[in-house]
N, C-alpha and C positions, 0 to 999 in steps of 0.2 A: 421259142420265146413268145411274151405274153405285150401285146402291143402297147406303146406308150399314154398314161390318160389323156384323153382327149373331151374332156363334160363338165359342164357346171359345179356337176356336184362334187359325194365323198364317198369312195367304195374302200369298205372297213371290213376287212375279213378275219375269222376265229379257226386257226386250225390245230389238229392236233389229235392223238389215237382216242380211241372209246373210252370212256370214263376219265379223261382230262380235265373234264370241267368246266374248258367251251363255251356249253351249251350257256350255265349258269351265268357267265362272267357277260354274253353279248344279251342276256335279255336283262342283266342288270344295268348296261349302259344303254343300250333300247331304252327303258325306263328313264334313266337318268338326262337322256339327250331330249326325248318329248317334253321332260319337264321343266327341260333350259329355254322351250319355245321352238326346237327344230322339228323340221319335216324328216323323218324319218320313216323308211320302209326295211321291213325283216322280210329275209328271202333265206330257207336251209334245203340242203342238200335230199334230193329223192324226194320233192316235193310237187312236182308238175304233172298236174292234171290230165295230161295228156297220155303218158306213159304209166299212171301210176296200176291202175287195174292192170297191165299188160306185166311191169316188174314185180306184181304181187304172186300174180299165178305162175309167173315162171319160179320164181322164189321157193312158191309151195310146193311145186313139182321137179324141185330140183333140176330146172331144164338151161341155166348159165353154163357156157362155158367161160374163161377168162372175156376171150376179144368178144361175146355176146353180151355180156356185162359191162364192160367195159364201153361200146356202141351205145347200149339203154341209156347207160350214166349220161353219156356225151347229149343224147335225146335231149332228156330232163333237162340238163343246163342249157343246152341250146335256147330251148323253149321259152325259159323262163328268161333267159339273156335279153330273145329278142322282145319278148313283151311286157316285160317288166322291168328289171333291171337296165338296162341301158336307155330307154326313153325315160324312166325315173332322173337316172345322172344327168340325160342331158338337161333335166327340166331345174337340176341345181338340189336334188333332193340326197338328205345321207341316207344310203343302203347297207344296212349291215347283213352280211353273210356267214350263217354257219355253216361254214365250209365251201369252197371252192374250187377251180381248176387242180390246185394243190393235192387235193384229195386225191384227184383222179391220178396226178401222177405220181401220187405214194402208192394207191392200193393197187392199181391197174400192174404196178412195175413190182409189186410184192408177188405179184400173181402171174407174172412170166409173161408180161404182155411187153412187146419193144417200147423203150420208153422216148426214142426218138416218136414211132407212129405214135402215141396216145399222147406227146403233146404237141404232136400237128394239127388234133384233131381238134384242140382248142387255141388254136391261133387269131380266133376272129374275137378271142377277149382280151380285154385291156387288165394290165397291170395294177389293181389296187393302190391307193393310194394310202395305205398301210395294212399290214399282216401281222396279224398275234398270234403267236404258236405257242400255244401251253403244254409242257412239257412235264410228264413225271414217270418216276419210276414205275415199270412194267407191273411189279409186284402190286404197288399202291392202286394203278389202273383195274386190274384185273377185281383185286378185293371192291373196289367202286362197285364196278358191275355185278359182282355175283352180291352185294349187299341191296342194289337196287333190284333187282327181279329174281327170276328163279334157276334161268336156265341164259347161256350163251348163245344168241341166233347160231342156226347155220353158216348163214357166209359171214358174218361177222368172226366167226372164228378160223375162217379158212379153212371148213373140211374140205370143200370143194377141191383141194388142193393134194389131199391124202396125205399130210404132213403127220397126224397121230389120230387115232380112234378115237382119243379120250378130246372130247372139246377142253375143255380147260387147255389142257397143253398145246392142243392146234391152236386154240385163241393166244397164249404166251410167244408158240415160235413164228405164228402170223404177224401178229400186232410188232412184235420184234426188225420182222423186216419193215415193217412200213416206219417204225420210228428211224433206222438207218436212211431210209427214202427223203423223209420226211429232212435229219439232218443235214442231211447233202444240201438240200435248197436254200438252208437258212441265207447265208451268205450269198448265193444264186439272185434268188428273189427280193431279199431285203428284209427277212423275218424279224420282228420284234418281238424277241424271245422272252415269255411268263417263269415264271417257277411253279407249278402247278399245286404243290404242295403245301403251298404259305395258306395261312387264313386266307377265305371268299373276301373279307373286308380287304385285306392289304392287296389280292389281287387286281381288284377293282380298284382302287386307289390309282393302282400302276397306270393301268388302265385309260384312265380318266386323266391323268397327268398327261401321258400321251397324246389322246385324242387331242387334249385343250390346247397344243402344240399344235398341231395338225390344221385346228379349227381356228388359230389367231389370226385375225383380220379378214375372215372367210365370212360372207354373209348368206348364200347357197339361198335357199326359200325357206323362208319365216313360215310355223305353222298358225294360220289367225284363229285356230282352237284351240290353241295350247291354255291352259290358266293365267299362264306367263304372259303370252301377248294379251288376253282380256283383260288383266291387269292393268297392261300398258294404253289399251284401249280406252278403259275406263275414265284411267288419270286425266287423259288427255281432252276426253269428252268434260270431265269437273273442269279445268284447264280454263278450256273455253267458253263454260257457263260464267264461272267465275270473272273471267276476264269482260263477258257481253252486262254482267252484272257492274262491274266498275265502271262502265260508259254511260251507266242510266242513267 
């Protein structure tokens, strides 16, 4: 279990298998949140500097097992937990997450790792304070990806696993378990389940209706660079010329 919020602010997490669409939907509310005047920080998954050179060559050299993967994962988040993300929340800032603890306990548990141990291993994270899980059929996933690049990563398709020769089909019966993983939690966690499949525009919509829930009556920190607040800055500076002008 993933500890109760205890911060300022707003931790907003995107999860959901490869080619879901995710990625597109949090840097569209990213966008959309700075330009409301919020302090917001983007944090995505296999990102920390510390571990990255280290997961890249084992990657290249084929040299993961599950529970060594699984450990790096745990690194990387740790990392960033402690110095980014949680001193951000406490300071009242919203953090959007591509992807999160979730992840780890979809893939790590697609890939034969106890899924009691790998979510002990993140028990020093708090609970978001809402989860979007976009969701689509395997087939539409799959087509995403091989229309974006050229070729299926390695571990992203689970050869690691000796499930089929052919990537494409490791990547089908891989990604297959992690959406079973993945559904088990909805209810678990609290997931606010997307339809992946709709227009980018109607996803975001959802989206944004939600957060705007989430965010009613929440004042978290004001960003004073946003257009928004210089705006409000502005007015206020006329405000009071105006007003020292009616006392002349």
């Amino acid at each position: 279990m993933l500890k109760k919020p205890n911060y300022k602010g707003k931790l907003i997490v995107v999860e959901g298998i490869d080619g879901s669409g995710k990625s597109t939907q949090i840097d569209l509310l990213y966008k959309w949140l700075q330009g409301s005047g919020r302090t917001v920080y983007f944090t995505e998954w296999n990102s920390s500097a510390l571990v990255k050179s280290t997961t890249r060559q084992a990657k290249k050299d084929k040299l993961f097992t599950p529970t060594t993967f699984s450990l790096l994962q745990t690194t990387d988040f740790a990392d960033r937990w402690e110095n980014y993300i949680l001193p951000l929340l406490k300071a009242g800032v919203i953090v959007l997450a591509d992807r999160y603890a979730f992840t780890a306990f979809a893939r790590d548990v697609a890939r034969g790792v106890d899924r009691d141990w790998v979510h002990n291993l993140y028990s020093f994270a708090y609970q978001p304070d809402m989860v979007f899980y976009f969701h689509v059929p395997l087939d539409i996933a799959v087509d995403r990806i091989l229309a974006a690049r050229a070729q299926i990563k390695y571990y992203e398709a689970g050869m690691d696993l000796g499930l089929s020769d052919n990537k494409v089909t490791s990547f089908r019966l891989f990604q297959q378990r992690i959406i079973a993983e993945y559904d088990s939690m909805v209810d678990e966690y609290g997931f606010t389940t997307i339809d992946g499949t709709m227009p980018v525009e109607k996803q975001q919509a959802q989206v944004r209706q939600h957060v705007k829930k989430a965010l009613l009556g929440w004042k978290g920190l004001p960003n004073p660079l946003s257009p928004y607040r210089r705006r409000s800055l502005r007015s206020r500076i006329k405000e009071a010329e105006i007003g020292k002008g009616g006392q002349s």
